[in-house]
C-alpha positions in Angstrom: 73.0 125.6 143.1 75.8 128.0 142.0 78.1 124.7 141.7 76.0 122.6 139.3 75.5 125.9 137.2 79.3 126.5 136.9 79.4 122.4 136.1 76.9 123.1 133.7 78.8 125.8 132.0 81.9 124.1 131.8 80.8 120.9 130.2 78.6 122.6 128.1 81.6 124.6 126.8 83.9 121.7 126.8 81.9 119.9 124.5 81.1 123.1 121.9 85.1 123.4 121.9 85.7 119.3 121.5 82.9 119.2 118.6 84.5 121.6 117.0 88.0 120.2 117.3 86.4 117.3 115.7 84.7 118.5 113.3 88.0 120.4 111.0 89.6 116.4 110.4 91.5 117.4 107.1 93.8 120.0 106.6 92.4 122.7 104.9 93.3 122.6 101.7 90.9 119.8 101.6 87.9 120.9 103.5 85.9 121.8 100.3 86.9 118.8 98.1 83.6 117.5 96.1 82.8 113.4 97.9 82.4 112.5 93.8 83.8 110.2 92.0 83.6 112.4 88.7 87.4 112.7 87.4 86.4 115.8 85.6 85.3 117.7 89.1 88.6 115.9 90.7 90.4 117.6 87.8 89.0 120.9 88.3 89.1 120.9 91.9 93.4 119.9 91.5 93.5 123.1 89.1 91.6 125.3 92.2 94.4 123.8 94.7 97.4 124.4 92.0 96.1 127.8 91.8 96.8 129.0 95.8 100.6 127.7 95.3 103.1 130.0 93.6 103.1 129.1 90.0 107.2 128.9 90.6 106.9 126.6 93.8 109.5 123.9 94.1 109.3 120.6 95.2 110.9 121.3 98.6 108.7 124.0 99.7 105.4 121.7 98.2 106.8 119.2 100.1 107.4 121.3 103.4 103.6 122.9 103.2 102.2 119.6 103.0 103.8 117.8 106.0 102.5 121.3 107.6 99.4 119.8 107.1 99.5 116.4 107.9 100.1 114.8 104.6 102.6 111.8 103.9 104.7 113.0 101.0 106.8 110.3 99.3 108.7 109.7 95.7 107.2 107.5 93.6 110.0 106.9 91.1 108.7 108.8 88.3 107.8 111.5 90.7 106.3 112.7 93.7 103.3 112.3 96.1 101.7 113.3 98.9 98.3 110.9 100.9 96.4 112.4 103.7 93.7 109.8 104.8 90.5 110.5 106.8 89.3 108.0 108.9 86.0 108.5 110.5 83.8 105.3 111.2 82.3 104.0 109.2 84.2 105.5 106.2 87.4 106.1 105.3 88.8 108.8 102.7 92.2 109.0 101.1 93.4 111.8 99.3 96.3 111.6 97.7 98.4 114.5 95.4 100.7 113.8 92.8 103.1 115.9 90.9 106.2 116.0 89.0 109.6 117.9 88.8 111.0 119.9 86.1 114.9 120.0 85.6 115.1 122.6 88.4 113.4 121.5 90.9 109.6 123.0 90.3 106.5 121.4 90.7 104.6 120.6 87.5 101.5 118.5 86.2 99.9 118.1 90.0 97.1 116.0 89.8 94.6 114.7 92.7 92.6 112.2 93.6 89.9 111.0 96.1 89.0 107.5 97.3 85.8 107.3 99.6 84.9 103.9 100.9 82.1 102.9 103.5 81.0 99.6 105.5 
């Protein structure tokens, strides 16, 4: 009997510590980001995430942080970006960041965006 109450306690703890594994998907800069599709909440939400950087933050350390957490980061040509996406069936989420680059190097006008789609 002690066996299949040691078994017991062991999966049952296996599967509080997988579920919540699972459940933290996105880094966590995004784990509060609003599942709207009103630009103006995007907007504000991009100010919120501006705000925890250093208003002084370059590109190069921006870019570092978010590869830290999972994120693509590439140059667009006109500036940078950086696209995490979430894919949980049956719907899959793409954030992406974008910013530019003032003459030395710091990041500037950083925007982003969410794209939720379901099947």
């Amino acid at each position: 009997m002690g066996r299949y109450c040691k078994g017991a306690g062991t999966l049952g703890l296996t599967l509080l510590t997988a579920t919540q594994a699972a459940a933290e998907t996105v880094p966590p800069l995004l784990a509060n980001f609003p599942m709207t599709q009103d630009k103006a909440i995007h907007r504000a939400y991009a100010e919120q995430v501006r705000a925890s950087f250093p208003r002084d933050i370059r590109t190069s350390t921006l870019t570092a942080l978010l590869e830290m957490d999972g994120f693509t980061v590439f140059s667009t040509g006109v500036g940078h970006a950086a696209s995490f996406i979430d894919a949980e069936f049956p719907c899959i989420t793409d954030y992406m960041i974008t910013w530019d680059e003032n003459e030395t190097g710091h990041v500037t006008d950083l925007n982003m965006t969410m794209k939720h789609k379901c099947v």
